[in-house]
C-alpha positions, 0 to 999 in steps of 0.5 A: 288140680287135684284128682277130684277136680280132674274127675269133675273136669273130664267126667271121668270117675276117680277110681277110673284114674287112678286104674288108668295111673296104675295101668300106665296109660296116665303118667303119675301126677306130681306131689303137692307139698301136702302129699295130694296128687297135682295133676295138670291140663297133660293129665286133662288132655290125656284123659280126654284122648284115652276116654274118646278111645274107649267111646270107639270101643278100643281096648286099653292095649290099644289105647296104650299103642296109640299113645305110645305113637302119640307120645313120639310125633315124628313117627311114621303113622302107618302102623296107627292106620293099620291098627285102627284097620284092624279095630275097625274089622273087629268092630264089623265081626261083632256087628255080624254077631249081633245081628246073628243075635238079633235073628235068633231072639227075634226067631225066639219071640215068634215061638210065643206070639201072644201071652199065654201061662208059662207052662206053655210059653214057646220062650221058656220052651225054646231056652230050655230045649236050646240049653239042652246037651246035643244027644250022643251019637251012638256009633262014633267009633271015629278015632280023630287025630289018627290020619297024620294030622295033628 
């Protein structure tokens, strides 16, 4: 199939392809007699697998290690659990960040209870006075790195 038919078959934009060729996650497709990229149900099947792991948020190193053990069967799949342990913890670090998010717009929604001009929106006040630099302490003669420590 050519790389169209493989984009329409997979849903996958052909941009998106030819990155993933580039970036060696889909090996490069045979050439036709006319010079047009052949591309088979390997390439298909791939490209299933690669788009599932970026569904699961995965990052293309990522991806790249688990095809690298995909592509050798008989290895210990030991380090591909260990791997997505180590995914899974990442995801679970970012649910604690999105959640720390959600307190604080949802602290900064209350400082505008109803809709008032926005001279007086406790919003654009509360972003503006969080923009702010903190103020210089004034006698922070503290030298650091002065104790033996690096």
């Amino acid at each position: 199939m050519k790389i169209s038919e493989l984009a329409q078959a997979t849903g996958t934009p052909v941009d998106t392809i030819r990155y993933y060729e580039r970036e060696g996650l889909l090996p490069a497709p045979a050439r036709g007699d006319n010079n047009y990229r052949v591309y088979g149900a390997e390439h298909a099947e791939r490209l299933a697998f690669i788009r599932q792991g970026r569904g699961l948020d995965m990052s293309l190193g990522e991806i790249r290690t688990l095809l690298a053990w995909r592509d050798q069967p008989d290895a210990d799949c030991g380090a591909v659990n260990d791997l997505l342990d180590e995914h899974i913890g990442h995801i679970a670090t970012r649910i604690r960040e999105l959640r720390a998010l959600e307190r604080q717009l949802k602290d900064l929604r209350a400082q505008c209870r109803q809709a008032s001009d926005t001279a007086h929106c406790g919003i654009l006040t509360g972003l503006a006075q969080a923009a702010e630099p903190p103020p210089a302490r004034a006698h922070d003669n503290h030298v650091h790195g002065t104790h033996g420590r690096p």
